[in-house]
C-alpha positions in Angstrom: 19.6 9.4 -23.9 19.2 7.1 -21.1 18.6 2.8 -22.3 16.5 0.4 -20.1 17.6 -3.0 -20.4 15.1 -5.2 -21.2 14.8 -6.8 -18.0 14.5 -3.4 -16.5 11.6 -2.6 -18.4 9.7 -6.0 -17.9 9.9 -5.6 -14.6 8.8 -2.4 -14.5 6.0 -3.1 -16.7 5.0 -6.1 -14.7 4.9 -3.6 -11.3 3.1 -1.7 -13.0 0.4 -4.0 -13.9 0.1 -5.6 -10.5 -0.4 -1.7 -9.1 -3.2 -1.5 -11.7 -4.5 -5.0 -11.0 -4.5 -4.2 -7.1 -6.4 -0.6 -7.7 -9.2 -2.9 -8.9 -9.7 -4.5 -5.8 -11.5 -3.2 -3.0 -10.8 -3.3 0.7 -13.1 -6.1 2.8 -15.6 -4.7 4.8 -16.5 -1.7 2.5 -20.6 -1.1 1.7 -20.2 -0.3 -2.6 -24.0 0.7 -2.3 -23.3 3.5 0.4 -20.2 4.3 -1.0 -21.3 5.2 -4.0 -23.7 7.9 -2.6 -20.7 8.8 -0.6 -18.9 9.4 -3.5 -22.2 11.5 -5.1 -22.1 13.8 -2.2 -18.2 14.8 -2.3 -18.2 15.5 -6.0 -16.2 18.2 -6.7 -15.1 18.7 -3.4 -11.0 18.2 -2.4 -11.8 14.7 -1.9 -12.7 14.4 -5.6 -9.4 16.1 -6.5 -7.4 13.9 -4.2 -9.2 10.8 -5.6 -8.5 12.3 -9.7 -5.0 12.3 -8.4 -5.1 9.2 -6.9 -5.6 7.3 -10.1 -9.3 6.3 -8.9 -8.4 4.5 -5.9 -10.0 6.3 -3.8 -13.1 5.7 -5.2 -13.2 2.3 -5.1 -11.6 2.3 -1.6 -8.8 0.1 -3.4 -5.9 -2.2 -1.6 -3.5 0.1 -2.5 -5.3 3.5 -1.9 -3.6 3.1 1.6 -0.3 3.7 0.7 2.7 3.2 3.0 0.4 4.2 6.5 0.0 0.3 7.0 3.8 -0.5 7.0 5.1 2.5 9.0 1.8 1.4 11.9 3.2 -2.2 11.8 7.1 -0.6 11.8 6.2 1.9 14.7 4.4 -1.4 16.7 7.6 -3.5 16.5 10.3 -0.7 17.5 7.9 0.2 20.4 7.3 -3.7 21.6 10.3 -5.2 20.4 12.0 -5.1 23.8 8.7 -7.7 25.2 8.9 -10.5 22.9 12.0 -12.5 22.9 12.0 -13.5 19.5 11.5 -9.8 18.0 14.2 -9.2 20.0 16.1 -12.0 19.3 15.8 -11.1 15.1 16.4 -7.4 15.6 19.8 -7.8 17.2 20.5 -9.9 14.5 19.9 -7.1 12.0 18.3 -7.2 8.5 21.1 -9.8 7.1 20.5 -12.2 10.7 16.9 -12.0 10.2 16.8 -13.4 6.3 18.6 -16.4 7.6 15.5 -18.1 9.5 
């Protein structure tokens, strides 16, 4: 049997909670009214498979429906440019430890 200190577990239940929080909040920019009817029309389609999986945030067109695609976008922009801008630069020769210190 495997024990979970109880810090371990508060923590995880607090992560938890903000994930569930954050599925409750919808991306700016989004039209609820017409996605709604959106949402009517794709029933039972893949989408609505993919958005039962999802936990629902999907349909709300949540924060965290995104995933990871945001980061990697931002990761892929800063290896690519990295060698323009001096400071980028300057912190990724540093490495991950040199960068924490500013």
């Amino acid at each position: 049997m495997c024990r979970i200190s109880a810090g371990a577990f508060s923590l995880r239940l607090a992560l938890l909670a903000v994930y569930r929080l954050g599925a409750h909040v919808g991306a700016p920019g989004i039209n609820k009214v017409r996605l709604d009817q959106v949402w009517r029309d794709v029933a039972g389609t893949l989408l609505g498979v993919l958005d039962l999986f999802s936990g629902g945030n999907f349909r709300t067109i949540s924060i965290f429906a995104l995933g990871v695609t945001p980061y990697i976008t931002a990761s892929d922009y800063f290896a690519a440019h990295d060698r323009r801008l001096a400071a980028v630069e300057e912190t990724a020769g540093r490495g991950r430890d040199g960068a924490a210190e500013d």
